[in-house]
C-alpha positions, -999 to 999 in steps of 0.1 A, spaced: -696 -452 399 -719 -435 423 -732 -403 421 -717 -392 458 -684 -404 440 -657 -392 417 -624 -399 399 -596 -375 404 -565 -383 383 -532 -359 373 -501 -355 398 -514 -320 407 -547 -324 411 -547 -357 433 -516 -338 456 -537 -308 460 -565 -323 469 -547 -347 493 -537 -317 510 -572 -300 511 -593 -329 518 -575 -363 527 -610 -373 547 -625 -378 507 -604 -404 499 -616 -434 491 -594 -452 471 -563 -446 454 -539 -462 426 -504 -454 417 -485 -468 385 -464 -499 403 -429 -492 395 -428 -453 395 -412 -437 422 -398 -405 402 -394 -371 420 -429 -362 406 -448 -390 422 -431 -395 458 -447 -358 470 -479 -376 461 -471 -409 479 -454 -392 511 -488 -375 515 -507 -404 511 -488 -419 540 -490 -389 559 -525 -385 559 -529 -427 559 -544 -431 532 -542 -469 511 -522 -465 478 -524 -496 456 -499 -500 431 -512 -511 399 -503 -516 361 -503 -490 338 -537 -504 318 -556 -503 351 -550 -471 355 -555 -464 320 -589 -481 324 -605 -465 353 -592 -429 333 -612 -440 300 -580 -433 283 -577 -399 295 -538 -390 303 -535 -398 343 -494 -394 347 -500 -425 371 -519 -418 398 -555 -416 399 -582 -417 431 -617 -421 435 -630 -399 461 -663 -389 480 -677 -362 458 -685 -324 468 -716 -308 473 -715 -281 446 -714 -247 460 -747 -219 456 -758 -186 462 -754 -185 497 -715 -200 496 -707 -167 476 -722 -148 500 -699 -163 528 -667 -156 501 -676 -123 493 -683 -118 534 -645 -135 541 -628 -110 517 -645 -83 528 -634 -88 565 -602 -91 550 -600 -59 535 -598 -76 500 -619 -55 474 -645 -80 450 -625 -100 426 -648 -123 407 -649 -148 373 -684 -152 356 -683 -175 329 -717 -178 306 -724 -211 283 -684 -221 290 -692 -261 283 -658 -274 278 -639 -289 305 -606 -281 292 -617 -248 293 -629 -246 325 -603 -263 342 -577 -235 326 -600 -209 333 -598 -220 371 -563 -220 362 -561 -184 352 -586 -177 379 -561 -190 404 -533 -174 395 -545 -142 392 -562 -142 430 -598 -144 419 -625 -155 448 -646 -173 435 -659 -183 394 -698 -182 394 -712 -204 367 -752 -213 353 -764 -241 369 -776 -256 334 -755 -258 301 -719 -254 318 -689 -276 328 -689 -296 360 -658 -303 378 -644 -336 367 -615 -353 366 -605 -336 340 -613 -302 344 -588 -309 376 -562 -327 355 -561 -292 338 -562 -269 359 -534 -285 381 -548 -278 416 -572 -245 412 -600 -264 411 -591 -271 449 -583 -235 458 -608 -214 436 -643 -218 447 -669 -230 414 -700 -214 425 -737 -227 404 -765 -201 403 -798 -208 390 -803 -175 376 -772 -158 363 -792 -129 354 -803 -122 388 -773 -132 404 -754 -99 387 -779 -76 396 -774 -85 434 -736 -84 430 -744 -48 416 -762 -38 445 -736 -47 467 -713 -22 448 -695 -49 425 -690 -30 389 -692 -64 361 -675 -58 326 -685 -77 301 -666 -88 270 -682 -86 234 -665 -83 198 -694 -54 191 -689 -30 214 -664 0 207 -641 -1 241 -609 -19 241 -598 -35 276 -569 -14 280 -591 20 277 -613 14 306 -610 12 343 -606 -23 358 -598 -16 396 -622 -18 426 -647 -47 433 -647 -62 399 -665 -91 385 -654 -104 345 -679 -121 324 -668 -141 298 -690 -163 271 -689 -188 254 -666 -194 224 -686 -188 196 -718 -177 204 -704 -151 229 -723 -140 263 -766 -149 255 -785 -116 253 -798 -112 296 -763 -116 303 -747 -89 282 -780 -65 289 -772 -65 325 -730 -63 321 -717 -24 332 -696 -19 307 -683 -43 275 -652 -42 261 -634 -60 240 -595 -74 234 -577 -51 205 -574 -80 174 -548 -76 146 -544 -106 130 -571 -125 108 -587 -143 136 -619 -130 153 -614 -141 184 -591 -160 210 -600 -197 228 -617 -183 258 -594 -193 286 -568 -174 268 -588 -140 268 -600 -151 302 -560 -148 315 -558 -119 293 -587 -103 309 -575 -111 347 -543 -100 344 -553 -66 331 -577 -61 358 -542 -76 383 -519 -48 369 -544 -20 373 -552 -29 405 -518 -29 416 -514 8 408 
């Protein structure tokens, strides 16, 4: 498949993006002989917005997927251009005229696409703008970081920088406090201040946030661990992490 190209597959993330942006359909194939109550919201669309649905057998489908778990419908679409520096500029400039304080995700080294694609989950849920990523040694959006996060990855914005360093430094200047999460530090999430324009960092599982990144956080903190484990997949800290930062906004 081409480069300008893409496969979108899951109920959720082919509806959404139907609704978004029907003009990037290309193609698209539905199991033949499914017409449940989860699939015709996906085909009415598809004849709304006129575009072709082929119905196919189930090993087609499973074919064009490489295996991966499609729930019948899968599309191949015109690919978007990935979003940069200046985009966030434009979100952060939206929000603001909206009265809406700085609400951001950073995620550092996060490679996995099931990761991702619940962390745009999360990020979705909880009313985050936009999730800024490294250009280099993170997840893409695929079809199956959209499979998984069910149709954020058409309504939260995936922003690639080229220096994630730098990139903090001017979202400090324009008044955006970041906290950072690290096992090391002392501070436990609930004991500090989460309200106001906010950005979270979170890195990846294992090896953590790399060193520039934590050197130019605000303030680290960490979630309070009981158990035997060390640490928690990071999509679930990253929801964690959100929804603290939701409630204490709310007050």
């Amino acid at each position: 498949m081409a480069k300008q190209e893409e496969l979108v597959f899951g109920i959720h993330a082919v509806k959404a993006l139907i609704e978004r942006a029907p003009e990037r359909f290309i193609e698209l194939w539905l199991l033949k002989g499914r017409d449940d109550e989860r699939l015709m919201p996906v085909i009415n669309l598809a004849r709304k917005y006129g575009i072709n649905a082929q119905f196919v057998q189930r090993k087609v489908l499973d074919d064009k997927s490489s295996g991966e778990q499609h729930q019948g419908v899968l599309a191949r679409v015109k690919a978007e251009k990935p979003l940069t520096e200046a985009d966030l500029d434009d979100i952060l400039s939206r929000a603001d005229a909206k009265g809406e304080q700085a609400f951001l995700l950073i995620l550092d080294g996060v490679t996995d696409p099931h990761n991702l694609g619940a962390c745009l989950r999360n990020a979705d849920a909880a009313g985050v703008q936009a999730i800024i990523v490294p250009k280099d040694n993170a997840a893409r959006i695929t079809g199956v970081v959209r499979k998984v996060a069910v149709g954020a990855a058409e309504s939260v914005p995936l922003v690639q920088v080229t220096n994630l360093a730098r990139t903090m430094k001017s979202l400090q200047q324009m008044g955006i406090w970041i906290i950072g999460t690290a096992g090391e530090t002392d501070k436990c999430l609930y004991d500090v201040k989460l309200s106001g324009p906010m950005a979270l960092v979170m890195g990846a599982e294992g090896k953590g946030m790399r060193r520039l990144t934590r050197e130019n956080c605000d303030e680290l903190v960490k979630l309070p661990m009981a158990g035997s484990v060390s640490s928690l997949n990071v999509s679930v800290a990253t929801g964690i992490c959100l929804f603290e930062m939701v409630r204490q906004r709310r007050l």
